[in-house]
N, C-alpha and C positions, 0 to 999 in steps of 0.2 A: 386403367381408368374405365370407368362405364360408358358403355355402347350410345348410350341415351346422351351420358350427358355429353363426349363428346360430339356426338348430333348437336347439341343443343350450341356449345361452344364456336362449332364452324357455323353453323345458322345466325349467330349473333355476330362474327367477323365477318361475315357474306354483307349482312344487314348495313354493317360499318363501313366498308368498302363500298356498298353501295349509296348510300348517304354522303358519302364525302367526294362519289365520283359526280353526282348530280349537282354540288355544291359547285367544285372544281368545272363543269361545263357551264354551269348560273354567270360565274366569272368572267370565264372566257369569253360566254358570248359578249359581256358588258363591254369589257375590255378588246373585243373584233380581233382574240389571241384564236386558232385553231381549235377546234371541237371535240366533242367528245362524240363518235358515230351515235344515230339512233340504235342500233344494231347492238351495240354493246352495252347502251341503259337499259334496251329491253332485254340482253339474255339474263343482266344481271339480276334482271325480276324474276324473270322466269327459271333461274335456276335455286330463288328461292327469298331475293331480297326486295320483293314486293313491298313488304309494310315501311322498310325505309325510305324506296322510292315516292311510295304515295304521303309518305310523310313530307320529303323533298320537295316534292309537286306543289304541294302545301305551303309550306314555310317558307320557301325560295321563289312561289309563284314562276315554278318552270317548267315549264311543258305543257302547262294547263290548258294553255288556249288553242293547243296545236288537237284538231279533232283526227288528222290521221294517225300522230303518235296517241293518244289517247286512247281508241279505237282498238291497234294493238296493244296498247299496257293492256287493258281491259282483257285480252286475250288471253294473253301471258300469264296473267294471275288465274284464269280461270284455268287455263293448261295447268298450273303448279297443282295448283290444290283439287282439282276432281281426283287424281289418283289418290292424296289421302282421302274422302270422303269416300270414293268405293269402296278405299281399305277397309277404312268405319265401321261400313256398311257390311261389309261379308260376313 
């Protein structure tokens, strides 16, 4: 299989996993079941599932209002993506 696409395949199961983990804590909280860490919604942006998270954020209206977690999401997505954009760049 090509190099590319499976990037592209773990990228889209990263994405999925992370979408359904933000889902899965929207829940929780509702229901005052055990959390999901901040720590682990943000690595899972920052190891690459950013666009599902912010989608999450969105749709589930979760996290949005929290301006400490937001602050680091914010981070996170910029740590992911400058190293591509230097790469771009060189």
């Amino acid at each position: 299989m090509n190099p590319v696409a499976i990037a592209v395949a773990a990228l889209a199961c990263l994405n999925l996993a992370t979408y359904v983990t933000y889902a899965r804590d929207k829940s929780a909280a509702r229901q005052g079941r055990r959390r999901t860490p901040e720590a682990t919604l943000l690595l899972l942006g920052l190891l690459g599932g950013w666009p599902a998270a912010l989608l999450a954020q969105q749709r589930l209206r979760h996290k949005t209002a929290k301006t400490s977690f937001q602050v680091k999401f914010w981070l996170t997505v910029v740590a992911n993506v400058t190293p591509t954009v230097l790469y771009l760049q060189a």
